[in-house]
DSSP file (Angstrom, degrees, kcal/mol; ACC not computed):
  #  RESIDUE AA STRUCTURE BP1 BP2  ACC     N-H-->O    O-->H-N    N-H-->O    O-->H-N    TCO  KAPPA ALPHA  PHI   PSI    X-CA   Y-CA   Z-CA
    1    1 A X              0   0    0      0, 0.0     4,-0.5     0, 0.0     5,-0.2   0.000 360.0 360.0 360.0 -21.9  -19.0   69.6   -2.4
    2    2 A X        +     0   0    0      1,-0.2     4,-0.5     2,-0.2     3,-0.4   0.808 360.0  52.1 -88.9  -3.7  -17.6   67.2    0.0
    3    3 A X  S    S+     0   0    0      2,-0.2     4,-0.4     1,-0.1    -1,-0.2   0.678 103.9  54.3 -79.9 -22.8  -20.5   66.5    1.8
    4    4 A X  S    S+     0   0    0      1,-0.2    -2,-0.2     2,-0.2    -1,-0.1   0.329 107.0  57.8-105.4  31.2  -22.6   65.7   -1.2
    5    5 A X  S >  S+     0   0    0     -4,-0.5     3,-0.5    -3,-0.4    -1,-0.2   0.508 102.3  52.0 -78.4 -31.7  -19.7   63.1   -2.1
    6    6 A X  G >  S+     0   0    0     -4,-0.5     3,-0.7     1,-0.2     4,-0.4   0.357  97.0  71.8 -97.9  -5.5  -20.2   61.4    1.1
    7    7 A X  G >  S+     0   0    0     -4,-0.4     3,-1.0     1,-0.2    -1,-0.2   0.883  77.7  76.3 -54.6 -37.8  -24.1   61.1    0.2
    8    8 A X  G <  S+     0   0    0     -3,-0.5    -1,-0.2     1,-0.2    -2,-0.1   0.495  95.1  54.3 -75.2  15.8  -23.3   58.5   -2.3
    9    9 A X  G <  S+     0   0    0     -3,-0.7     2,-0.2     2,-0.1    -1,-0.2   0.755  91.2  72.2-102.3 -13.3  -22.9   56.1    0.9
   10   10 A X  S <  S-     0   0    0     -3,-1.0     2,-0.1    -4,-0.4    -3,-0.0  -0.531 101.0-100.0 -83.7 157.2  -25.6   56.5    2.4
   11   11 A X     >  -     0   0    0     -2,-0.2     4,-1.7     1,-0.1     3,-0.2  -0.398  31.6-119.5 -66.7 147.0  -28.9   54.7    0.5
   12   12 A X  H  > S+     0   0    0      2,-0.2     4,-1.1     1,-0.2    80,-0.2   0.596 112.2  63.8 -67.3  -9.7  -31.1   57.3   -1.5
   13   13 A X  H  > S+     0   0    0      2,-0.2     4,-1.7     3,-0.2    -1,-0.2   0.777 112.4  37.9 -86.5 -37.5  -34.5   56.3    1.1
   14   14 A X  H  > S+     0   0    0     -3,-0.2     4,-1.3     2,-0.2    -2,-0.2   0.735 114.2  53.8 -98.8 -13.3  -32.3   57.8    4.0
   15   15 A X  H >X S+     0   0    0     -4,-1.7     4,-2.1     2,-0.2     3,-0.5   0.951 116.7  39.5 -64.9 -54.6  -30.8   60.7    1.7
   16   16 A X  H 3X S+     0   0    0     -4,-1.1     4,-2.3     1,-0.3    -2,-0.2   0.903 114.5  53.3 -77.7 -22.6  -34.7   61.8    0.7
   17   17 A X  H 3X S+     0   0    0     -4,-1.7     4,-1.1     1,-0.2    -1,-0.3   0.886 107.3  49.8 -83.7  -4.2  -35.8   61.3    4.2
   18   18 A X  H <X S+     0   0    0     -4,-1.3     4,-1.4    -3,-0.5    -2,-0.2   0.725 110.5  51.3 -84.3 -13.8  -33.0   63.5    5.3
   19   19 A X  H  X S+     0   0    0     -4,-2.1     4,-1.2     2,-0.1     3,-0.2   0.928 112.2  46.0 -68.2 -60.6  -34.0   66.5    2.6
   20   20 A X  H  X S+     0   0    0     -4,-2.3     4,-1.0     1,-0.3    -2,-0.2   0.690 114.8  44.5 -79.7  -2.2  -37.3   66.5    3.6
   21   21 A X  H >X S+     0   0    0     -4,-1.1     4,-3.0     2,-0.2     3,-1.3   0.938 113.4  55.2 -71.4 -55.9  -36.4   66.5    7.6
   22   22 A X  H 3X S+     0   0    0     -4,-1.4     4,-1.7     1,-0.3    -2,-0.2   0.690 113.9  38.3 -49.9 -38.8  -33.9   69.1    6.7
   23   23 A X  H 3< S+     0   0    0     -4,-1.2    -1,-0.3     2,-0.2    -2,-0.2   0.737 113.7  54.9 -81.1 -43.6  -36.9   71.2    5.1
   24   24 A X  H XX S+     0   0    0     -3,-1.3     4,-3.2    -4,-1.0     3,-2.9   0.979 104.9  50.6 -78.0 -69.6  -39.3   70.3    7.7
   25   25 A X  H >X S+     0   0    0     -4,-3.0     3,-2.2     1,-0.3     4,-1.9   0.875 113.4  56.0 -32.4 -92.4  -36.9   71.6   10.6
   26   26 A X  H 3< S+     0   0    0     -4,-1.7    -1,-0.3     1,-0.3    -2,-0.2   0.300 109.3  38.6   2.1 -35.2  -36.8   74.8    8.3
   27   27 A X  H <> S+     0   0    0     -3,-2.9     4,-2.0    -2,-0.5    -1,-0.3   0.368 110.2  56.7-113.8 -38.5  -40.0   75.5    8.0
   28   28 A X  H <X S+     0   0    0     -4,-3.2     4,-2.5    -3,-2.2    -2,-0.2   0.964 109.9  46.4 -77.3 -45.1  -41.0   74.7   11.4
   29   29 A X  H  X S+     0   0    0     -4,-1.9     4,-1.7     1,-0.2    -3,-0.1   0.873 119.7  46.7 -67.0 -27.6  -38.0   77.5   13.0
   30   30 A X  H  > S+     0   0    0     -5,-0.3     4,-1.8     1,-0.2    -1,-0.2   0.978 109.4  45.4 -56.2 -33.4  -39.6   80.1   10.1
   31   31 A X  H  X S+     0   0    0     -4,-2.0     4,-1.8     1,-0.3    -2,-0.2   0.661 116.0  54.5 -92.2 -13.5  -43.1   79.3   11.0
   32   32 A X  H  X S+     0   0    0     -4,-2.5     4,-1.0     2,-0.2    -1,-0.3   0.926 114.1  42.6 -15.1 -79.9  -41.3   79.9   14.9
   33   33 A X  H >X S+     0   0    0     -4,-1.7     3,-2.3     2,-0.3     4,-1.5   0.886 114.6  43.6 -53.5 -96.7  -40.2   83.0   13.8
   34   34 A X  H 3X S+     0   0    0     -4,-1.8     4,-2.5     1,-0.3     3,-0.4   0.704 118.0  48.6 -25.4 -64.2  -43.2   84.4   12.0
   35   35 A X  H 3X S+     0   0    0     -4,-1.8     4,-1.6     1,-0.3    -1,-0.3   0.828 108.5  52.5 -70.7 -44.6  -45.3   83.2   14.7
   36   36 A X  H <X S+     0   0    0     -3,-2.3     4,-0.6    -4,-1.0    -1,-0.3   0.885 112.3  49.6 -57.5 -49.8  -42.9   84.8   17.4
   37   37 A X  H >< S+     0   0    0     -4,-1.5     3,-2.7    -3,-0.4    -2,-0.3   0.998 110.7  43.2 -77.7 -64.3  -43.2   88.3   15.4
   38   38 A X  H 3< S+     0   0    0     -4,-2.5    -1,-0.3     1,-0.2    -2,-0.2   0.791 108.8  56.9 -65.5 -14.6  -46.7   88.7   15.0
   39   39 A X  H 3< S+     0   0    0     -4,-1.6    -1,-0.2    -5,-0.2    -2,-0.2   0.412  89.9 110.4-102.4  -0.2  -47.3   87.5   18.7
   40   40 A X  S << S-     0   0    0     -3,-2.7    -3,-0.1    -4,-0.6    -2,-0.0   0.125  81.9-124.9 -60.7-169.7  -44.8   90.7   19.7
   41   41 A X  S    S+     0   0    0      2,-0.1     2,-0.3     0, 0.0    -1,-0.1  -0.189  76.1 127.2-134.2  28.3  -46.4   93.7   21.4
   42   42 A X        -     0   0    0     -5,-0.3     3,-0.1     1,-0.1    -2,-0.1  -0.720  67.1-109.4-109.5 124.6  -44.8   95.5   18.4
   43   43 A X        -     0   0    0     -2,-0.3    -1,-0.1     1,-0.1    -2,-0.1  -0.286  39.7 -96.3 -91.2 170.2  -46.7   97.8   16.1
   44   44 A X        -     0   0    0      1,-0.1     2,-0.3    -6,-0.0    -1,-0.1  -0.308  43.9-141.8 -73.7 151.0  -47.5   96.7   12.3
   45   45 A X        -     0   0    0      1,-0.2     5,-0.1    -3,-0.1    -1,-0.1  -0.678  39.2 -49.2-104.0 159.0  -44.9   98.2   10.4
   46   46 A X     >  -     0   0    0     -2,-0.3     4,-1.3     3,-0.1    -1,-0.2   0.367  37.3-126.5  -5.7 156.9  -45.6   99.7    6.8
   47   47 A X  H  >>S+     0   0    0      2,-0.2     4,-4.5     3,-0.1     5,-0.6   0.861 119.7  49.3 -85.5 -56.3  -47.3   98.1    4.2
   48   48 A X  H  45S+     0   0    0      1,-0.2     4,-0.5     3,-0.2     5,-0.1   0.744 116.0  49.7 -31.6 -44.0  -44.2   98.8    1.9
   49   49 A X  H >>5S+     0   0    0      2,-0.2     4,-2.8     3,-0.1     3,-0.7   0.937 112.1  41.9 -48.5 -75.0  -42.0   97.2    5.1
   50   50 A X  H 3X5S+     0   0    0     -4,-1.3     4,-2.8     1,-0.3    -2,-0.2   0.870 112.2  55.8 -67.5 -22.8  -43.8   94.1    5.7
   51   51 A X  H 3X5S+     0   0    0     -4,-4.5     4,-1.5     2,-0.2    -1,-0.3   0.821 111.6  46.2 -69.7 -26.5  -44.3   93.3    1.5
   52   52 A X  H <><S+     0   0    0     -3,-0.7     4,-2.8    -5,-0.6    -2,-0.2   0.914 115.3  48.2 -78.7 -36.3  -40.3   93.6    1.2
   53   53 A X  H  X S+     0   0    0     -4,-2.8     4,-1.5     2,-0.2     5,-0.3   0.958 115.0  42.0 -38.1 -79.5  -40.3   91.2    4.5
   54   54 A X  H >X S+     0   0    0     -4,-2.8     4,-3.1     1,-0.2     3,-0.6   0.830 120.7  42.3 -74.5 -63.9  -42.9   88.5    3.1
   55   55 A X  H 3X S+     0   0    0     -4,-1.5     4,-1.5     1,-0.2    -1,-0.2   0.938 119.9  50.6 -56.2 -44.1  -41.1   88.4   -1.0
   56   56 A X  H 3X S+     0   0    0     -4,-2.8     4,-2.2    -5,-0.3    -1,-0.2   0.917 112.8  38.3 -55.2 -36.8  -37.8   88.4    0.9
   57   57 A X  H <X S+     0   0    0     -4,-1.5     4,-3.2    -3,-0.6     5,-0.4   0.808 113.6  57.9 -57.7 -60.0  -38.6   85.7    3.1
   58   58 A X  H  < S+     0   0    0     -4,-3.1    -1,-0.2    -5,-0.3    -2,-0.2   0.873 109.4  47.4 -62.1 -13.0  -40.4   83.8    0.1
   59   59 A X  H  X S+     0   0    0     -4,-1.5     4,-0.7    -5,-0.3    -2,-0.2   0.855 111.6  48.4 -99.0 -50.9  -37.2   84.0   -1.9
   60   60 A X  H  X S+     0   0    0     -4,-2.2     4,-2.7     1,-0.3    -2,-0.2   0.767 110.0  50.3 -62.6 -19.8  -35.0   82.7    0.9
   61   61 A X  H  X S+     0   0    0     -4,-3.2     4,-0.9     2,-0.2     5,-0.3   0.504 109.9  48.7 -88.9   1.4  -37.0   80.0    1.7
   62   62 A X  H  4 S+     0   0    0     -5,-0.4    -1,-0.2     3,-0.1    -2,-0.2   0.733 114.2  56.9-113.6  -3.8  -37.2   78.8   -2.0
   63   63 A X  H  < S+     0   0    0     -4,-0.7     4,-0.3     2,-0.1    -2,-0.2   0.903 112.9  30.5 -51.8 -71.1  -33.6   79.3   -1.8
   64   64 A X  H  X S+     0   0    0     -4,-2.7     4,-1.4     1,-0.2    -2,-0.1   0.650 120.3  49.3 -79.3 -12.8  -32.8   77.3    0.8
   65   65 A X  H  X>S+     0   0    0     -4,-0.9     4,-2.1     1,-0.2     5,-0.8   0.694 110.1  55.9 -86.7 -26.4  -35.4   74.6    0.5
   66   66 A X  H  45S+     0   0    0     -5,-0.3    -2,-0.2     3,-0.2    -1,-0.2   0.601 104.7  49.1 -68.8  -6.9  -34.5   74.5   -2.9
   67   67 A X  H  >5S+     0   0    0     -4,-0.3     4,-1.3     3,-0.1     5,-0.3   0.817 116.4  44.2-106.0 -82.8  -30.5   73.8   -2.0
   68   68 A X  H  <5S+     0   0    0     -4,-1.4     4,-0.4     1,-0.2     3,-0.2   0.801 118.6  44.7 -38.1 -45.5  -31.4   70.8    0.5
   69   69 A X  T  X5S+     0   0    0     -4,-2.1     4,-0.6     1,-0.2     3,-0.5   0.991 130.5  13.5 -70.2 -58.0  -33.9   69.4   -1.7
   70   70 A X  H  ><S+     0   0    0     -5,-0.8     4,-0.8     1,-0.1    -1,-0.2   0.287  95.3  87.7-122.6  48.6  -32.3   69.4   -4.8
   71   71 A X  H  X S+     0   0    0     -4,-1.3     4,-0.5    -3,-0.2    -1,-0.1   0.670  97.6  47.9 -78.9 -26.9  -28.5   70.1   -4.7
   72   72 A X  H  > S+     0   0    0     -3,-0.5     4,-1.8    -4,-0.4    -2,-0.1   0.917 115.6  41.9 -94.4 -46.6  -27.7   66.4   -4.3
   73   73 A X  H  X S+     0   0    0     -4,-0.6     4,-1.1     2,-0.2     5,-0.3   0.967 117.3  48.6 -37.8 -71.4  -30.1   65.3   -7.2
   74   74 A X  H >X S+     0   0    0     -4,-0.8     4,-3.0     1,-0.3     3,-1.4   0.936 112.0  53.6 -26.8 -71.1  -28.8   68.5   -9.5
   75   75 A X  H 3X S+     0   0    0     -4,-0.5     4,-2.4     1,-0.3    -1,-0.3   0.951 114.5  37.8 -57.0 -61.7  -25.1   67.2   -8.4
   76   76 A X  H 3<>S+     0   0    0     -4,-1.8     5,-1.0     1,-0.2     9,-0.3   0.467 109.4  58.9 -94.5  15.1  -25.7   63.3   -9.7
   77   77 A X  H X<5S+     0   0    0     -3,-1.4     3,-2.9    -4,-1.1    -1,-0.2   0.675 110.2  47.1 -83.7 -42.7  -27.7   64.0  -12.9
   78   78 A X  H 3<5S+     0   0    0     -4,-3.0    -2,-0.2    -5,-0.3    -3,-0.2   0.808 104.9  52.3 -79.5 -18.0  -24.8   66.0  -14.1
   79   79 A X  T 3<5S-     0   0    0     -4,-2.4    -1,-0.3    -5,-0.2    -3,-0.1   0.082 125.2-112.2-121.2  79.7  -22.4   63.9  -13.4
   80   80 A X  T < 5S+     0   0    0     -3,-2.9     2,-0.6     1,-0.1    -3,-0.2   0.426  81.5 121.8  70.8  12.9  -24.7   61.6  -15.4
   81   81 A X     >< +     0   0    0     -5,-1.0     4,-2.5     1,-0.2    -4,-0.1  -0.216  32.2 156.6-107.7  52.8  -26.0   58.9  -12.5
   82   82 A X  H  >  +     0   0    0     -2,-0.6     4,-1.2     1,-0.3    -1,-0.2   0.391  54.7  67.6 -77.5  -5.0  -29.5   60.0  -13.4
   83   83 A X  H  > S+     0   0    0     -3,-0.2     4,-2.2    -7,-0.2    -1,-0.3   0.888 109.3  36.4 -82.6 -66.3  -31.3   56.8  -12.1
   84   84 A X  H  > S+     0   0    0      1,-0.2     4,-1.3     2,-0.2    -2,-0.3   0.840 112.4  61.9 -80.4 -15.7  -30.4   57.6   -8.3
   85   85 A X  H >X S+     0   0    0     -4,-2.5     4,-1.1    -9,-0.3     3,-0.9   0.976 117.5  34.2 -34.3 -72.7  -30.9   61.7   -9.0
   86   86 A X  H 3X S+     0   0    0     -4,-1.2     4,-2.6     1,-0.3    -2,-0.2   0.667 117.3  47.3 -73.7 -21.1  -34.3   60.5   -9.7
   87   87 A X  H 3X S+     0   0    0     -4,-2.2     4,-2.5     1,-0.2    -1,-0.3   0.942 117.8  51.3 -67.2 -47.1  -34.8   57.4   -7.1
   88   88 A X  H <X S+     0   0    0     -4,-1.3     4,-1.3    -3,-0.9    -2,-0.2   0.572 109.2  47.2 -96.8 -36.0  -33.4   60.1   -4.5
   89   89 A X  H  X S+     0   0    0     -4,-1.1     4,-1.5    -5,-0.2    -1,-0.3   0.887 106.9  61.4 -83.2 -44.7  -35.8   62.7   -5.6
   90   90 A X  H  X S+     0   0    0     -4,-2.6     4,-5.0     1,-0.2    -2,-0.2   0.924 105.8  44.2 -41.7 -55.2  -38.7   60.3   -5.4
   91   91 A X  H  X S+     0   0    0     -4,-2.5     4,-4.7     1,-0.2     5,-0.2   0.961 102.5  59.8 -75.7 -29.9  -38.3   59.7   -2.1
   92   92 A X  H  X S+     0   0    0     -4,-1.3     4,-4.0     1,-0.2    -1,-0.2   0.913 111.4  46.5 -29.2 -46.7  -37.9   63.0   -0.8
   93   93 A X  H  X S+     0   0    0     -4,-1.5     4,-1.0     1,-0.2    -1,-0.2   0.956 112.6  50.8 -74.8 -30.7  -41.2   63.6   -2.3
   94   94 A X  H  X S+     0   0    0     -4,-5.0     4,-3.5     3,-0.2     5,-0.2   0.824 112.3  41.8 -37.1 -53.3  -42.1   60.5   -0.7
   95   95 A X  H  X>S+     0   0    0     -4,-4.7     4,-3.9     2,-0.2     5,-0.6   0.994 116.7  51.4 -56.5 -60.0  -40.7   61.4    3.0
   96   96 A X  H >X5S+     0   0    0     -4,-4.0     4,-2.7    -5,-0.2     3,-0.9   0.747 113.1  47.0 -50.5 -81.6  -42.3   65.3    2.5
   97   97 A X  H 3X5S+     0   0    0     -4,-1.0     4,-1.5     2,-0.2     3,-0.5   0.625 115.3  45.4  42.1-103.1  -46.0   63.4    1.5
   98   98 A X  H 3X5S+     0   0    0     -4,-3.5     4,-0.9     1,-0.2    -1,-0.2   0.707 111.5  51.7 -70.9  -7.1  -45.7   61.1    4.6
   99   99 A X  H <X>S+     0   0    0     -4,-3.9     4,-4.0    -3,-0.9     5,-0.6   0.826 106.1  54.0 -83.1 -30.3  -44.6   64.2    7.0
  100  100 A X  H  X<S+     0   0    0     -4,-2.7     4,-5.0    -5,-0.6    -2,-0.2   0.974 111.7  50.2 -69.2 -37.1  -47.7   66.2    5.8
  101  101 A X  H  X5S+     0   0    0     -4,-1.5     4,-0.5    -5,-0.2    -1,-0.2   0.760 108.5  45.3 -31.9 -38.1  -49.5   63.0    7.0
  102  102 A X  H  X5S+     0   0    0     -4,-0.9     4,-0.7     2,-0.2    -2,-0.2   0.870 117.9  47.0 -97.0 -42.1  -48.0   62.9    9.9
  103  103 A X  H >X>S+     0   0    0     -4,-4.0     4,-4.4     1,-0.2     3,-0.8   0.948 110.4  52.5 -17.3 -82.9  -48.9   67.0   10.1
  104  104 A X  H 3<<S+     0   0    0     -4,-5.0     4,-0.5    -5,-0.6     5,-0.2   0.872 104.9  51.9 -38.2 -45.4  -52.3   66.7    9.1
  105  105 A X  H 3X5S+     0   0    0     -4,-0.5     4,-1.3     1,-0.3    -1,-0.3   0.798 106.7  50.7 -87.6 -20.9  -53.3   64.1   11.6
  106  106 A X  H <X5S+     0   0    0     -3,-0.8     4,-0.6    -4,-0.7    -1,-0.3   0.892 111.0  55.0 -95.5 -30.4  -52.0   66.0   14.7
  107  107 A X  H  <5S+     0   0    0     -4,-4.4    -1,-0.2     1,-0.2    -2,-0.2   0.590 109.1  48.8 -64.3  -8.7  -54.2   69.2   13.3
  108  108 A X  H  4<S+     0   0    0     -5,-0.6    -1,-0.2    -4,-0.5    -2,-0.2   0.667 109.2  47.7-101.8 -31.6  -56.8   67.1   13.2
  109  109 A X  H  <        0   0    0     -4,-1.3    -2,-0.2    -5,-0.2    -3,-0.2   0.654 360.0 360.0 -92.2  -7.1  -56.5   65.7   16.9
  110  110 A X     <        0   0    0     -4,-0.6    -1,-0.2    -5,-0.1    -3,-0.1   0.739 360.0 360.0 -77.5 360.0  -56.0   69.0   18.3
């Protein structure tokens, strides 16, 4: 809790762009990961194995993207400061939005 006391000093534009970094970074070490495992010399494991993998996986990640993104919002709606919850949420969606840009265009220039 004491780091998402020391958010309210920072501006809510560098709070959302730091969710959606935070997320990004995340997502880039799964897609690491993922990428890492199939590219093994390793044989395919069960079906029954690799569907408890992929729901577990889908559950932690909607965990943990779900804590960065909206822990700090969550935190200043309750205790009632529901304009910067929402300014703070905006931009997140804003940063995430101009990273997919940023995504897109380098999948497109490879």
């Amino acid at each position: 809790m004491k780091i998402l006391k020391k958010l309210h000093n920072y501006p809510p534009m560098l709070v959302g762009f730091a969710q959606a970094a935070g997320v990004t970074v995340y997502v880039a070490l799964f897609a690491t990961f993922i990428t890492w495992i199939e590219e093994s010399n390793t044989p395919d494991p069960p079906q029954f194995v690799a569907m408890l993998f992929f729901l577990t996986a889908f559950i932690m990640s909607a965990l943990v993207c779900g804590g960065l993104v909206l822990a700090y919002p969550a935190t200043l709606a309750l205790q009632g400061n529901i304009r910067r919850a929402i300014i703070t949420l905006l931009w997140s969606v804003a940063c995430f939005f101009a990273i997919l840009l940023i995504v897109g265009a380098l999948i497109l220039a490879l």
